[in-house]
C-alpha positions as CSV (number, residue, x, y, z in Angstrom):
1,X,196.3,41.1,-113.0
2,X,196.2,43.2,-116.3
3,X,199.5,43.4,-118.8
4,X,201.0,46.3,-117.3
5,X,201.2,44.8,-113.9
6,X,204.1,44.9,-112.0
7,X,205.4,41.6,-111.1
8,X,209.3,40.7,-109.3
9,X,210.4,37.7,-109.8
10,X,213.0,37.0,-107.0
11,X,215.1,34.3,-108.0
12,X,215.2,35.3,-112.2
13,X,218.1,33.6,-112.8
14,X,217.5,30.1,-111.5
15,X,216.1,27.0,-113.1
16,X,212.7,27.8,-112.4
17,X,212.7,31.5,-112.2
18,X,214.6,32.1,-115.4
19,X,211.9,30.3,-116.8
20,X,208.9,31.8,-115.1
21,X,210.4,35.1,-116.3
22,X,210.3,34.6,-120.5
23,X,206.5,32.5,-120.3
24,X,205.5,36.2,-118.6
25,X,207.4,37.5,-121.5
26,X,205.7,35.2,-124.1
27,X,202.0,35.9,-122.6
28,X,203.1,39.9,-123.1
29,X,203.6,40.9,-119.6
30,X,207.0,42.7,-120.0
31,X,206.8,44.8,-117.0
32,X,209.1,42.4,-115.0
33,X,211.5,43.3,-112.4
34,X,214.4,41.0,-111.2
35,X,217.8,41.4,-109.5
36,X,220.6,38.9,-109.2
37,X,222.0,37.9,-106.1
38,X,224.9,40.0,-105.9
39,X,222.6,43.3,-106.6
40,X,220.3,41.8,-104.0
41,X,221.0,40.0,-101.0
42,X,217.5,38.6,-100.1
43,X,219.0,37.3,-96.5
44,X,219.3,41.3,-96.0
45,X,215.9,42.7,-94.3
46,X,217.0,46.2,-94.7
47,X,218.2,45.4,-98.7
48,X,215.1,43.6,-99.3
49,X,213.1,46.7,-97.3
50,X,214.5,48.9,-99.7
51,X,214.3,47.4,-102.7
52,X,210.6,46.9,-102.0
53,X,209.9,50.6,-100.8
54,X,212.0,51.8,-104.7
55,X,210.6,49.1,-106.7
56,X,206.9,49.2,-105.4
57,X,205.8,45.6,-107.0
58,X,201.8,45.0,-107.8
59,X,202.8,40.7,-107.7
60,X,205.6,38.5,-106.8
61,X,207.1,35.0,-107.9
62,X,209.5,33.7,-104.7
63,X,211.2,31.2,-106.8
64,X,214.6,32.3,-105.0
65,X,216.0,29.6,-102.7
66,X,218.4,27.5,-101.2
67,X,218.1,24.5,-102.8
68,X,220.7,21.5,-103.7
69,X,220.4,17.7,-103.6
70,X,220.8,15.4,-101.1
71,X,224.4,15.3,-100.6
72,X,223.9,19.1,-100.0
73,X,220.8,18.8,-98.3
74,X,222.1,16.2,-95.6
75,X,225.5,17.9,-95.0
76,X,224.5,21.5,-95.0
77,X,221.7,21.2,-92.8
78,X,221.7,24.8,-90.8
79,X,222.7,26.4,-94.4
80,X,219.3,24.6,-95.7
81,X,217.2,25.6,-93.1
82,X,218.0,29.1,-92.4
83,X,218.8,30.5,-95.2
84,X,215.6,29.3,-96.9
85,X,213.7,31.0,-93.8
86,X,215.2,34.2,-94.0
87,X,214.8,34.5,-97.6
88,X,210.6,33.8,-97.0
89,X,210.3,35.7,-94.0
90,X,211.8,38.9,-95.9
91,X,210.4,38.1,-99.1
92,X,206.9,37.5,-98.1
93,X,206.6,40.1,-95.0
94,X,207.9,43.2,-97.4
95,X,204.9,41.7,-99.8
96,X,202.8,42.3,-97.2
97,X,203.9,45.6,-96.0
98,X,203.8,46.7,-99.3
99,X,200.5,45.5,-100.3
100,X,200.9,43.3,-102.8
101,X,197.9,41.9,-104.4
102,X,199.4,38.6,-105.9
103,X,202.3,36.3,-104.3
104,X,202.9,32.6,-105.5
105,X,205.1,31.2,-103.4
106,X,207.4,27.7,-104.6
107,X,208.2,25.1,-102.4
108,X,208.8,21.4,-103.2
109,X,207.3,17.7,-102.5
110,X,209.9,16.8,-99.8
111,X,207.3,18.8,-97.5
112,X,205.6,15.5,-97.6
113,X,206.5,12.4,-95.0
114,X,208.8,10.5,-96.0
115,X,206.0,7.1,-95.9
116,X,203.4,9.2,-97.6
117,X,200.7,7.0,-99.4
118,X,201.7,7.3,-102.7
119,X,200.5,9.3,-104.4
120,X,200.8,12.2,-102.4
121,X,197.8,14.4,-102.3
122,X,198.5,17.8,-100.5
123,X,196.2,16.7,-97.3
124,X,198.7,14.5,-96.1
125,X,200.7,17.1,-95.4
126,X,202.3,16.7,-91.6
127,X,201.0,13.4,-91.0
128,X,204.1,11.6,-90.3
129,X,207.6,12.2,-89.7
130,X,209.8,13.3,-92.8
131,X,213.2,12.6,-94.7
132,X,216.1,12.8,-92.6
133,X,218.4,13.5,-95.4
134,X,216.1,16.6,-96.3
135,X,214.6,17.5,-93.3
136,X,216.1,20.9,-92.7
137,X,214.6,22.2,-96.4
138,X,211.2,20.4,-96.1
139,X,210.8,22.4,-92.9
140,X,211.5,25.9,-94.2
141,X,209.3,25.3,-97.1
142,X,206.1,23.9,-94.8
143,X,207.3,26.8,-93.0
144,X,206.7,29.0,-96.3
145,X,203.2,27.6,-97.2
146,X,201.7,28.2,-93.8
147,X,202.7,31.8,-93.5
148,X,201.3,32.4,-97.5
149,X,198.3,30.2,-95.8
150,X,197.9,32.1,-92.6
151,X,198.2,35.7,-93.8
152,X,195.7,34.7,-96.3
153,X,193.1,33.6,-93.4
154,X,194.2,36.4,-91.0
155,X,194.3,39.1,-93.2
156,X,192.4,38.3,-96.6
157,X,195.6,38.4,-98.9
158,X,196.2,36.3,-101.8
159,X,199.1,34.5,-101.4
160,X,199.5,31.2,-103.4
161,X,201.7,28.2,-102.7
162,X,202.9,25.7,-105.4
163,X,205.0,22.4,-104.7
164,X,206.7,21.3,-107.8
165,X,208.1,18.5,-108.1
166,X,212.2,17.3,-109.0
167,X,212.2,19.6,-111.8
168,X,215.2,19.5,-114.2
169,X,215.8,21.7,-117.7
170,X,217.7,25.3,-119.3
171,X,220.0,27.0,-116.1
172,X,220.0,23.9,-114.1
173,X,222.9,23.9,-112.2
174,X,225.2,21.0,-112.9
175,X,227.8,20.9,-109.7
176,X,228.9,17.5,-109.5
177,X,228.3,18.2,-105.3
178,X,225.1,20.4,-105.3
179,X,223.0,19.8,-107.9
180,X,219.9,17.2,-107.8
181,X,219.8,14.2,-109.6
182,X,219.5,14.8,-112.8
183,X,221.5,17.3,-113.7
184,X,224.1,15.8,-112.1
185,X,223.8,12.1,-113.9
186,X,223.8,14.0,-117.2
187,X,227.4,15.4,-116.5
188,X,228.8,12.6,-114.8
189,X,227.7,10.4,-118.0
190,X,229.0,12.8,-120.4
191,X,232.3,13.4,-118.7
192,X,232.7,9.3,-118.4
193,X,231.6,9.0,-122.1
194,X,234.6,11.8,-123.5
195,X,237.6,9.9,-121.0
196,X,235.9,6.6,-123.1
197,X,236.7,7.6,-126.2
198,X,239.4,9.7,-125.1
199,X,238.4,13.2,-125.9
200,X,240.5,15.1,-123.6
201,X,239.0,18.5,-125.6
202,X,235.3,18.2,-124.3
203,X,237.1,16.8,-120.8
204,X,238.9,19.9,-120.5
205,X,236.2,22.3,-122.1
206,X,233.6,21.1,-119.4
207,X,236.3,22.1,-116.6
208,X,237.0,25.4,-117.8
209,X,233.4,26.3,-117.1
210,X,232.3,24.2,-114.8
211,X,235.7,23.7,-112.0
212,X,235.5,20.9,-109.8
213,X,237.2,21.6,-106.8
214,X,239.6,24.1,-108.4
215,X,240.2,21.8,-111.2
216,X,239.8,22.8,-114.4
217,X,241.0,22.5,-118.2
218,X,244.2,24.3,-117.4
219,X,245.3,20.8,-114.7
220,X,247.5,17.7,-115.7
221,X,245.6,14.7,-117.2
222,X,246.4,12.7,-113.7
223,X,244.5,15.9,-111.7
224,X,241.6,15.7,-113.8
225,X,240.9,12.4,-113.4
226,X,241.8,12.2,-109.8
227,X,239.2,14.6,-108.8
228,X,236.4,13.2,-111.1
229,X,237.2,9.3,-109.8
230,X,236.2,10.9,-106.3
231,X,233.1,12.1,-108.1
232,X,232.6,8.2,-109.8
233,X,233.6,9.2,-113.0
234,X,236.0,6.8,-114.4
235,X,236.9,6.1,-118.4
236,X,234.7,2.7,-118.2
237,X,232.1,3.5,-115.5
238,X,230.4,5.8,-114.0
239,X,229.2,5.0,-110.2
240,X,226.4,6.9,-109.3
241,X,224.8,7.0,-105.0
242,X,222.3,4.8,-103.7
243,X,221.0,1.3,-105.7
244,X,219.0,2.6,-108.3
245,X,215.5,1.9,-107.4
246,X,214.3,4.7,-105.6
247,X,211.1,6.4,-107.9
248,X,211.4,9.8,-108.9
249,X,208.6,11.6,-111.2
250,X,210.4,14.5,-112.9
251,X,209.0,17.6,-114.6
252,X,210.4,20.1,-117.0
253,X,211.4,23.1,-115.6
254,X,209.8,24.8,-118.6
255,X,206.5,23.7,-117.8
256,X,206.7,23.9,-113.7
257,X,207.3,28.0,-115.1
258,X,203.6,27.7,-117.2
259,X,201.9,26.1,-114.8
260,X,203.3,28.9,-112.1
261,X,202.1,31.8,-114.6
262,X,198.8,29.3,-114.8
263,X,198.2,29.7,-111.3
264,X,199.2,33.4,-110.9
265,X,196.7,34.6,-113.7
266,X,194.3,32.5,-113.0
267,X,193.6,31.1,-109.6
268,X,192.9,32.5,-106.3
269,X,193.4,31.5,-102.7
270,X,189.5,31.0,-103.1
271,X,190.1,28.0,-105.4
272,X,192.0,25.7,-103.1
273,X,190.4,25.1,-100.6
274,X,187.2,23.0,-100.0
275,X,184.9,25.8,-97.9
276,X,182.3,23.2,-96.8
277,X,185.2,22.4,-94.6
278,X,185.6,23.4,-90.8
279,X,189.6,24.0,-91.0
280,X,191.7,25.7,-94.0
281,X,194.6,23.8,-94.3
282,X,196.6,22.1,-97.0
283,X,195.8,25.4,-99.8
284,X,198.9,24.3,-101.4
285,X,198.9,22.9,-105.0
286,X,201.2,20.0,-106.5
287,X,202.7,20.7,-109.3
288,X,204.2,17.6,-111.5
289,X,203.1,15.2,-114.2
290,X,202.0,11.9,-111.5
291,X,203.9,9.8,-113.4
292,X,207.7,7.9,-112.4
293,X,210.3,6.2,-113.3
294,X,213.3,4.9,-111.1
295,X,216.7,6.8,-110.6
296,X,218.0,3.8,-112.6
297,X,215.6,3.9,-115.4
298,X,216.3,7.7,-115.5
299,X,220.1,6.8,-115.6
300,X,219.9,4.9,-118.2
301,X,218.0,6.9,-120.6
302,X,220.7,8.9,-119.8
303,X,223.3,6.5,-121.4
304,X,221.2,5.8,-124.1
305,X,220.7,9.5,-124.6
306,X,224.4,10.3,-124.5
307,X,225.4,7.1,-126.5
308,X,228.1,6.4,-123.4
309,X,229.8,3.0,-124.0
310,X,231.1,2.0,-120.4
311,X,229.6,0.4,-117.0
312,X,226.6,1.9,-114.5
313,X,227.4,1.2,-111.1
314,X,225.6,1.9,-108.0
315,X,227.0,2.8,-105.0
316,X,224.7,1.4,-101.9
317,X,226.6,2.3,-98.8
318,X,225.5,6.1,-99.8
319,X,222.1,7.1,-99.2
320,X,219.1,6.6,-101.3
321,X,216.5,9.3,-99.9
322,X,212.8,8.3,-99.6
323,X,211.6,5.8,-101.7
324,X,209.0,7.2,-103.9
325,X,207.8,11.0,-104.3
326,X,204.8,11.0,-107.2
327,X,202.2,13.9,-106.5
328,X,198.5,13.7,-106.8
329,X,198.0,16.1,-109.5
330,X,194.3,15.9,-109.0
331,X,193.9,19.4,-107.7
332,X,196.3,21.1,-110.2
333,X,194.4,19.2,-113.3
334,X,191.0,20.7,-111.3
335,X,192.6,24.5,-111.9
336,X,193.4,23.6,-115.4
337,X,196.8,22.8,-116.0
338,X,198.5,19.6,-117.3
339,X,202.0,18.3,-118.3
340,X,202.9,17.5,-121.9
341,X,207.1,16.9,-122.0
342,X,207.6,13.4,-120.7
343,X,210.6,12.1,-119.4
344,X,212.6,10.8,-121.9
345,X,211.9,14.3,-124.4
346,X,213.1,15.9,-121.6
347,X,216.1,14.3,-121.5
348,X,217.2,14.7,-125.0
349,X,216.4,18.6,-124.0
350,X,218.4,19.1,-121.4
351,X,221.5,17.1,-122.9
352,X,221.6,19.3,-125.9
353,X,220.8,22.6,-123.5
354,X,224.0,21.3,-122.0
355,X,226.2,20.8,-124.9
356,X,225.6,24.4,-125.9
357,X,226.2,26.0,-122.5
């Protein structure tokens, strides 16, 4: 790929995407193309047919998805699963059509079972039966990397697939029922910290972008904080799901963008696979830092970060998802790349990203 290349980036607006978008930028490759969902419908074949036979692209990103935590995940199962294959299937068979010489596709580490051997190295891949609560999502994404995978064998393309990691940073979307983990500790803590000390400005600032249910800034004190005690957030608490002690390893969104423009510049189908080998399987590359901390250890750095005054509580009747998640980053160390932002840096990012947005 030279400078002037041609690259779309569906899905430019998102956590990742928006991020994958300015590192291009940064390394000098300004001819990017991107359209927002409402100018593109990627669930559309003929929309996506089109834009592809106008737009003509030499490379794409498929950072686009339907993606939520596990609230979303588990209750919006056919939503997860279908939407996320449509969006591939279009994506990735217009690339082909249209001869594209360079695809990276993003997926995510709940592909893996949910009693992988931790950590995870990408060959255990389909070797045991997955998260329920995810199951839906970790399908269409398997289903994702095999078609990049089989094209690739079948027809010589060069089609790359990347799992990242829970990824957190600028964009992330903070909806206190469909974001991941993260995110969504950040503004549960922050909205419990202002009804502490009795800010009712930031309350009602946070509201008026960010409704919950229909409520925002404009609502009576009592609406306000009926809707965010359904959500656990209460002037001396905050009650988050599960117990705590689930192990998460979490990467900046930032960085999951320069590894992606890593891989894309600089490594080829060719590179991830071992061809002494009979069978081509597991091509995919993990993308994350190998290192973890628990959701409660996350949570409160997250207290400590936002100086919050009142009580963590954990709410174990809801579901706490698999157990641990950490990637062998063997392969993606191999090709190059490594992490540098850890966990609690990252943090103190985010918070002030959110502060001023």
């Amino acid at each position: 790929m030279n400078i002037n290349t041609k690259i779309y980036i569906a899905g430019h607006k998102g956590l990742v995407g928006s991020a994958i978008w300015n590192n291009l930028m940064s390394r000098g490759y300004t001819n990017l193309v991107g359209r927002t969902h409402q100018e593109l419908d990627l669930l559309d074949a003929a929309a996506v047919k089109k834009f592809f036979d106008e737009e003509k692209p030499e490379a794409v990103v498929l950072a686009a998805a339907h993606v939520g935590g596990i609230m979303a995940n588990n209750i919006y199962r056919a939503d997860f699963i279908y939407n996320n294959l449509q969006i591939q299937q279009n994506v990735i068979g217009e690339s082909f059509r249209h001869n594209v010489k360079k695809l990276l596709f993003l997926g995510s580490t709940c592909i893996y079972p949910r009693e992988a051997p931790q950590p995870m190295k990408e060959d255990c891949l389909l070797t045991d039966t997955l998260e329920y609560t995810n199951e839906p999502y970790a399908i269409a994404k398997i289903a994702g990397l095999k078609m990049c995978e089989s094209f690739n064998i079948q027809y010589g393309t060069n089609y790359i697939a990347v799992m990242p990691t829970n990824l957190y940073g600028p964009n992330d979307n903070f909806h206190l029922e469909k974001s991941h983990v993260l995110p969504a500790m950040i503004r549960k803590i922050h909205l419990a910290k202002c009804l502490n000390e009795n800010d009712w400005e930031s309350v009602r600032k946070d509201l008026n972008l960010r409704p919950v249910e229909g409520i925002d800034g404009n609502n009576s004190d009592e609406e306000i904080l009926k809707v965010l005690a359904k959500y656990g957030i209460f002037p001396e608490a905050v009650t988050l799901w599960g117990t705590g002690t689930p192990m998460r390893e979490f990467l900046w969104s930032e960085e999951m963008a320069d590894a992606s423009v890593h891989v894309l510049l600089n490594v080829d189908f060719k590179d991830t696979y071992d061809a002494s080998q009979k069978e081509i399987r597991n091509c995919h590359i993990n993308v994350g830092t190998g290192k973890e901390v628990s959701i409660r250890q996350a949570a409160e750095m997250i207290v400590k970060e936002i100086d919050f005054k009142g009580e963590l509580r954990w709410d174990s009747t809801k579901p706490d998802g698999t157990m641990r998640k950490l990637t062998d980053v063997t392969k993606l160390h191999n090709l190059g790349w490594h992490h540098k932002i850890e966990i609690d840096e990252g943090i103190h990012r985010m918070y002030k990203w959110y502060l001023n947005n």
